[in-house]
N, C-alpha and C positions, 0 to 999 in steps of 0.2 A: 450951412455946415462948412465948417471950415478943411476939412477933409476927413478923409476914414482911418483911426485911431487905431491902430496897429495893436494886437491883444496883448497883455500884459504876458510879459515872461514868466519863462514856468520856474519854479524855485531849483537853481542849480544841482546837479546832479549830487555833486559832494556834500551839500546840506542833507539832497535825500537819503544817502547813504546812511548818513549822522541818524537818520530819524527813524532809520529803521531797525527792527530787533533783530537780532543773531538768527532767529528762522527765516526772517524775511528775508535776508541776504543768503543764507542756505539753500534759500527755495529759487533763487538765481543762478545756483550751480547745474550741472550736469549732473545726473546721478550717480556716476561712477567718479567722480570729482568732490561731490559732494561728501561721499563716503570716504575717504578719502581724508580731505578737509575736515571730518568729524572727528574722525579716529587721530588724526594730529592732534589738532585743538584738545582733546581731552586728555591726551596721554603728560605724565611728568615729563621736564625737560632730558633727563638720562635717557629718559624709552624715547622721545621725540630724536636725541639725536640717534640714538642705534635704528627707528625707524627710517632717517632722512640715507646713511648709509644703506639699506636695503636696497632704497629705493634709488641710490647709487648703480649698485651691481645689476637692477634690473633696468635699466639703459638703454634701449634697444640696440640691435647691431646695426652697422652698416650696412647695408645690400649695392651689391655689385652696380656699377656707377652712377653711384648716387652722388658722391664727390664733387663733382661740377655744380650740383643744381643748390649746393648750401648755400646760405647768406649769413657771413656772422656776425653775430650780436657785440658788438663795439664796445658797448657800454659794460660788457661781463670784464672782468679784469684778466678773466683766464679766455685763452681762446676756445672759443662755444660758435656753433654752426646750427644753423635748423632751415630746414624747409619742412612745409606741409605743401600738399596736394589734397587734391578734389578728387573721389573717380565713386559712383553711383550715389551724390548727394553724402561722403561719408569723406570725412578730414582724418587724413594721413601724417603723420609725424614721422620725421626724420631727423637725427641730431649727431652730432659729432663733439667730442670733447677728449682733452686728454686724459689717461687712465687715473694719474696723480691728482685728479681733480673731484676729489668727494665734492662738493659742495654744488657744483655745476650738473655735474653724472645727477644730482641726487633729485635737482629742479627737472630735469630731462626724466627720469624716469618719471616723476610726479606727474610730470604735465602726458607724459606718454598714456600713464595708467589712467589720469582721470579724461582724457580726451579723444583718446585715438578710438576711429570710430565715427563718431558724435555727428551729428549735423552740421554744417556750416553756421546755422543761426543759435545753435545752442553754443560755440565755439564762440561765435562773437557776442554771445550775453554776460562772459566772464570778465567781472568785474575786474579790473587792473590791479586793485589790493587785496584779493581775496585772500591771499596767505595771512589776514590777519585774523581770520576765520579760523585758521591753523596754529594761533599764534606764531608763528617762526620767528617772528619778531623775538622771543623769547630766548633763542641761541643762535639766531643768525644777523649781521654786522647790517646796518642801513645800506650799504655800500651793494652788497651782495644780493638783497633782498632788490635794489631798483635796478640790478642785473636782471632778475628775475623778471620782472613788470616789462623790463626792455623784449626780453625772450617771449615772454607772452603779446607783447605790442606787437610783434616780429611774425606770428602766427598769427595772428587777426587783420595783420595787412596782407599777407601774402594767400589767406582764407578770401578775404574781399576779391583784391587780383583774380584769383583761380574762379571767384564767379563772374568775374567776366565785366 
């Protein structure tokens, strides 16, 4: 034998994505994300954008010095801040943005309403393009949208961190 043959690689993620139906990728979400992600995805682009501003103004607040502990997201064009924390097995969201920032505000509260809460391991099963489940692709710039991917990358590193 000329040595032990190392097992064939499994078909890359991005193919399995390709191959999978809109439930199957749904069924990948959090629940409260998922829902979420539903109600985007089906809505016309008018209603999608008066929803993405909702979900602007519901943004969470600040809490008293939370300021030191943000990291900002670089890759956003506007300046955007987020830490998450751990405390009973439950992922905390914290985000900072400026007011003039619909579009940023809008990602923050999305990611607020469909995550805060959630388990660590359901935090990091969220696919990195899932807004296309949402289509946002539909009124939001490429640019903007891998701002977003960055903010979510940003939470799932500092979710890992926090476990230790």
């Amino acid at each position: 034998m000329h040595g032990a043959r190392s097992p064939r690689p499994s078909i890359p993620s991005a193919i399995t994505l390709m191959l999978m139906t809109t439930e199957e990728r749904l069924a990948q979400l959090p629940p409260k994300l998922q829902s979420v992600v539903k109600t985007l995805g089906s809505a016309p682009k008018v209603i999608k954008t008066e929803m993405l501003l909702e979900f602007a103004k519901k943004m969470p607040p600040l809490p008293e010095g939370m300021q030191g502990k943000l990291e900002q997201v670089h890759e956003c064009t506007t300046p955007f801040f987020v830490h998450a924390e751990l405390e009973n097995n439950q992922v905390h969201l914290f985000f900072d943005a400026p007011k003039e920032a619909p579009t940023v505000r809008a990602f923050a509260g999305l990611l607020a309403e469909g995550l805060e809460g959630e388990t660590p391991e359901a935090v990091l099963g969220v696919p990195e393009d899932f807004y296309t489940l949402a289509k946002l692709e539909e009124i939001i710039t490429p640019l903007r949208l891998r701002g977003l991917q960055a903010v979510l990358a940003r939470i799932k590193r500092q979710v890992r961190e926090a476990q230790g």
